[in-house]
N, C-alpha and C positions, 0 to 999 in steps of 0.2 A: 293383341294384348301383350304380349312379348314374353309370354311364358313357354318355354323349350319345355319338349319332350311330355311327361309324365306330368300332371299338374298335380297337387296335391292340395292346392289350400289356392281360393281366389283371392284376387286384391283387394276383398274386402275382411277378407280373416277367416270365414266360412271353411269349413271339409268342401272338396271336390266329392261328387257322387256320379257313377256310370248309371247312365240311363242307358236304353233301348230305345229307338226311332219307333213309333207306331202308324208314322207321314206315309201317306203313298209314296211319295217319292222314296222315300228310305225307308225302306218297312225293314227292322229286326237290325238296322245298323246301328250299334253301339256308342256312345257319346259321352265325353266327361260333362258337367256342367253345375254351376255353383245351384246350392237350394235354393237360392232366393229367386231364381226364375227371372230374372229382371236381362233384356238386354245389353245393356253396359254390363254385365255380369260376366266370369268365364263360361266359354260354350267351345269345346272342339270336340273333334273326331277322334275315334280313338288309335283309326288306323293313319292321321295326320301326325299323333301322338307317337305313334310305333315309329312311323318314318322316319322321325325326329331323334328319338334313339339311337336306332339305327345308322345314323347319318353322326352321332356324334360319338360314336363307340367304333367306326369303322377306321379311325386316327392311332385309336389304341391297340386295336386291334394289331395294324398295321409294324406300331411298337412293338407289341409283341414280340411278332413272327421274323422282327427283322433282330432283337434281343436272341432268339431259338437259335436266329442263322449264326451270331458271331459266338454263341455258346456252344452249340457243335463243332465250328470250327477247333475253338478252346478245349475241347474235350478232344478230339483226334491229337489237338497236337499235347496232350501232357499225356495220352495213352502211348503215343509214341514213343516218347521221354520215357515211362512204366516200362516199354517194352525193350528197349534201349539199357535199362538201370537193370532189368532183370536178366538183359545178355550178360552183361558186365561183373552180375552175381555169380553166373554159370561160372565165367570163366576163372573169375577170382577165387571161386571153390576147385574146381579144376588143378588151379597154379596150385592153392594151399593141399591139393592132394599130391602133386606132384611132389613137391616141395617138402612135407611129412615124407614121403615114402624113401627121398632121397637121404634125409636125415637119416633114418633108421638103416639104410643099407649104409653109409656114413659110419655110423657108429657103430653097426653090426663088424666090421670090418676092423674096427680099433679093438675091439676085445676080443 
């Protein structure tokens, strides 16, 4: 019928409804399928349904994990830069101590 995944509504306008199998053959197995009961109507499995899902979420998925992998990298490298800016802070306080204290023996000196 060419409805992927999840059906929600058959080609006829109908709510989808999960039945239960009561068939020997399928006893307790799960099933979407339109009210109207008519063959030409929707009828699938629900674990046909899952597969289908799952087969179309495993693209994004895939997105994902590979978006995580270039974001990580992004993150090492501006923590690096952080830790780089905050050498730089040390030492720029460092100089301005220096630099203060020279002043002051500086001028201690002229008076």
């Amino acid at each position: 019928m060419g409805i992927c995944g999840f059906p929600d509504i058959c080609e006829c306008g109908r709510k989808i409804i999960i039945y239960t199998s009561k068939s020997k053959s399928n006893p307790g197995r799960p099933f979407f399928r339109c009210p109207t009961l008519r063959n030409d109507h929707l009828f699938k499995w629900v674990e046909e349904a899952v597969f289908e899902e799952v087969q179309d979420a495993l693209p994004k998925v895939e997105c994902f994990e590979t978006d995580i992998c270039k974001s990580k990298v992004e993150f090492e490298g501006i923590k690096t830069v952080i830790e780089e800016l905050m050498e730089e802070v040390r030492k720029t306080k460092n100089e301005l101590k220096r630099l203060n204290l020279l002043m002051k023996v500086g001028f201690g000196s002229l008076g």
